[in-house]
NUKETOR-906781 format. One line per 3 residues: number of its first residue (from 0); their letters; for each residue x, y, z of C-alpha. Coordinates in nm, 3 decimals, padded with zeros to 5 digits. Each point is the difference from the previous one (the first is absolute). Layout:
! NUKETOR-906781
NUM) A) X/Y/Z | ...
! end
This chain:
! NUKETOR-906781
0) XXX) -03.279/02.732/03.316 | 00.229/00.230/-00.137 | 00.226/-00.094/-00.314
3) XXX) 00.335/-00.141/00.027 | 00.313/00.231/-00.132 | 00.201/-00.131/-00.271
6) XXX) 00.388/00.032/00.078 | 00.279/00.130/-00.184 | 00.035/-00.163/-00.323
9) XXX) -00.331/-00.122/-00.035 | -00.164/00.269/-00.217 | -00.333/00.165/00.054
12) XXX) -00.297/00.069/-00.159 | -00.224/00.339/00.039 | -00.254/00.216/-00.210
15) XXX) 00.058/00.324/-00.136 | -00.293/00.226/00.017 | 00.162/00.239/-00.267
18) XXX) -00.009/-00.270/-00.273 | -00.286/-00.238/00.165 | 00.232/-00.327/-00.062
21) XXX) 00.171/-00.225/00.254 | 00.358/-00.015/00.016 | 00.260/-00.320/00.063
24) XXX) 00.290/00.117/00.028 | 00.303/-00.275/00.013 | 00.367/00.086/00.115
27) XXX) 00.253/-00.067/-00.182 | 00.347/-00.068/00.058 | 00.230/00.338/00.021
30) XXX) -00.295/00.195/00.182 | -00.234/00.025/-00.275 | -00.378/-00.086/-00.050
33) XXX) -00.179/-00.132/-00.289 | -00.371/00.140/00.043 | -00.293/-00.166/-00.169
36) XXX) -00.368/00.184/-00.029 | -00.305/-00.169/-00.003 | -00.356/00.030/-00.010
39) XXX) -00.119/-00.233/00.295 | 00.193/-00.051/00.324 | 00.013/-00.362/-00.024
42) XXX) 00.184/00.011/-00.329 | 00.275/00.264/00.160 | 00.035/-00.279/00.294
45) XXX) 00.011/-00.303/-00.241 | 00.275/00.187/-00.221 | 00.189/00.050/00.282
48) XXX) 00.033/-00.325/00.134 | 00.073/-00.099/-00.347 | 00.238/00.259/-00.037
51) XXX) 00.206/-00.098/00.312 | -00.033/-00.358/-00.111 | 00.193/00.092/-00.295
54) XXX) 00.267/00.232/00.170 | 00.061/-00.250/00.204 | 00.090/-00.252/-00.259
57) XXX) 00.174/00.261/-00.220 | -00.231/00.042/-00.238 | -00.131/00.345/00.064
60) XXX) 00.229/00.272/-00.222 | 00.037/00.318/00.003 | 00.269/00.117/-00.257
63) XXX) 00.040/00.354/-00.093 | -00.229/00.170/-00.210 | 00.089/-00.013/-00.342
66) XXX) -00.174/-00.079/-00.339 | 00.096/-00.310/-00.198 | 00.223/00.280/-00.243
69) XXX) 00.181/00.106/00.220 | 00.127/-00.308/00.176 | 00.092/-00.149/-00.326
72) XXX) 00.193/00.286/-00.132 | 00.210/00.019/00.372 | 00.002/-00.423/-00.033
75) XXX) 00.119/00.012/-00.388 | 00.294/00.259/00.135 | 00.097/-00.087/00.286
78) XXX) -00.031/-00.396/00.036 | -00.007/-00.130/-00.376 | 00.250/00.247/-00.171
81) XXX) 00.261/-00.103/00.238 | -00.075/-00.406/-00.053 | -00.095/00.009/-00.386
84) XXX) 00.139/00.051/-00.351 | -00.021/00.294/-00.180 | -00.201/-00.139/-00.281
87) XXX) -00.229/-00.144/00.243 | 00.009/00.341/00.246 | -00.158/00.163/-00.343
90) XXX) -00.273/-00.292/-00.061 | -00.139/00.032/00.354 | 00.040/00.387/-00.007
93) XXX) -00.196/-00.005/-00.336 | -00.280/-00.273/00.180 | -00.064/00.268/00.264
96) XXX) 00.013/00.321/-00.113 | -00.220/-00.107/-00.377 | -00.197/-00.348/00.172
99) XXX) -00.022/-00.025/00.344 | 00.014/00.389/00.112 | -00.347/00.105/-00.232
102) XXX) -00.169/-00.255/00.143 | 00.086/-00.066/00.376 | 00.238/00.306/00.089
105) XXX) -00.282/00.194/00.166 | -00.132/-00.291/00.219 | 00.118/00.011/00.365
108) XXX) 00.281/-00.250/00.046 | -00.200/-00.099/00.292 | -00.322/-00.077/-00.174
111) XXX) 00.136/-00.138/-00.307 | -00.239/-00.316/-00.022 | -00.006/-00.344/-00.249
114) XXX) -00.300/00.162/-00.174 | 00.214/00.321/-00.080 | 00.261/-00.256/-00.135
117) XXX) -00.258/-00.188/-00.213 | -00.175/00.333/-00.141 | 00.402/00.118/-00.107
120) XXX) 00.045/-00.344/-00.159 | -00.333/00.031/-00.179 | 00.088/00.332/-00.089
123) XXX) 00.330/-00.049/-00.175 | -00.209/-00.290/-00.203 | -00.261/00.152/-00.124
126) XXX) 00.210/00.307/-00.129 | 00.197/-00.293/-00.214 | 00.276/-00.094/00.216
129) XXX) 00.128/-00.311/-00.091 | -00.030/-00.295/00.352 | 00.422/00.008/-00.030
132) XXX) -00.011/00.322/00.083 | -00.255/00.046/00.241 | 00.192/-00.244/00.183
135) XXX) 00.327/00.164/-00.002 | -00.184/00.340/00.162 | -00.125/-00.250/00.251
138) XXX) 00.295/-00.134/00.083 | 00.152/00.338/00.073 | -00.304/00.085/00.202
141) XXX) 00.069/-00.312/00.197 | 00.343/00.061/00.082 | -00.034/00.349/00.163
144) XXX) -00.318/-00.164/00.167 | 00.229/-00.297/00.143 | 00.215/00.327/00.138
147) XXX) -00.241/00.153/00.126 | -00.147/-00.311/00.206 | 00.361/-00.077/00.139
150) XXX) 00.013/00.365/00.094 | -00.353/-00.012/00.215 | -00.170/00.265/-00.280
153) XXX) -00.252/-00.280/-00.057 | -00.120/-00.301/00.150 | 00.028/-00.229/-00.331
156) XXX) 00.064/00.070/-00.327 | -00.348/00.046/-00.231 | 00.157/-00.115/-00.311
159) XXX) 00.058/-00.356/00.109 | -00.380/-00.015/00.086 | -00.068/00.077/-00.412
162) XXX) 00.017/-00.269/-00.276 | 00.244/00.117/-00.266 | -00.177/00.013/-00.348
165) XXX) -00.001/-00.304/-00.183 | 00.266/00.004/-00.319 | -00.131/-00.225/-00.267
168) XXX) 00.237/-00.241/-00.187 | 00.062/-00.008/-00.344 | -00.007/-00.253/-00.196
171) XXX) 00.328/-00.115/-00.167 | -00.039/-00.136/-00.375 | 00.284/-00.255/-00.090
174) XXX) 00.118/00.075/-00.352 | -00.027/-00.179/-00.254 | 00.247/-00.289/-00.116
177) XXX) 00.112/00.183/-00.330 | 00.051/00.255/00.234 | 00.214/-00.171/00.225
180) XXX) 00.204/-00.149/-00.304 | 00.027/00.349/-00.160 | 00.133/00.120/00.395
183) XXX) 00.246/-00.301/-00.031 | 00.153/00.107/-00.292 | 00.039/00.372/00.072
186) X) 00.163/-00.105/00.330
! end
């Protein structure tokens, strides 16, 4: 019995002889294909069928290719400049290009994962940053992320998937009463 075509829209799956892999390749909205290799023929069918599951429900994306750095320098000009203070313009400008941008700007927007968030936050502590301020770079981060979800770049934003650091509190030490009476009297 001879094997059933799949129609238009439904993807396909095929080996290349030039690589020795098998291929699922899933259409996309717009005309394109997202192609997936694989070692073993019933992987490349499984993938697709998830793969179509998740078109389907909108959760397959397919942004354009750009590196973390780059979409944050085009988000911090083009959507935050416009919306934000100048003071605060200059703190996120100064959280990508000397925090965030070392650390993440080469990773594929795309493939920018809650590990890669966790290793930056780890990062930024163990070179002395202080939890405050780790968490202000994160929240920057987070913000272009949100963006870029909204926009269809990504299908959910890493950073909410990462624990901030923990800050510790400091203990307050109430003063003394001669203190309080000598504060009295300056007052």
């Amino acid at each position: 019995m001879a094997k059933a075509k799949r129609g238009n829209g439904e993807g396909s799956v095929y080996f290349e002889p030039d690589r020795k892999e098998w291929c699922a390749a899933i259409p996309l909205p717009g005309g394109k294909v997202k192609r997936l290799r694989f070692d073993r023929q019933t992987d490349a069918n499984k993938a697709l069928r998830k793969g179509l599951q998740a078109r389907d429900e909108g959760r397959l994306v397919m942004g354009p290719k750009q590196t973390v750095g780059q979409f944050l320098t085009t988000w911090l000009e083009q959507t935050a400049k416009p919306t934000i203070r100048e003071p605060t313009y200059r703190r996120y400008e100064h959280a990508i290009e000397r925090t965030i941008g070392p650390t993440l700007g080469r990773v594929p927007l795309t493939g920018l994962t809650p590990q890669h968030v966790q290793s930056f936050q780890n990062k930024l502590l163990a070179a002395g940053s202080a939890p405050r301020s780790v968490i202000k770079a994160r929240l920057v981060l987070s913000s272009a992320l949100d963006q870029a979800e909204r926009w269809g770049f990504i299908p959910r934003n890493p950073v909410r998937l990462v624990d901030p650091p923990r800050v510790p509190e400091q203990e307050h030490e109430p003063i003394a009463p001669e203190q309080a009476h000598a504060l009295l009297d300056a007052v």
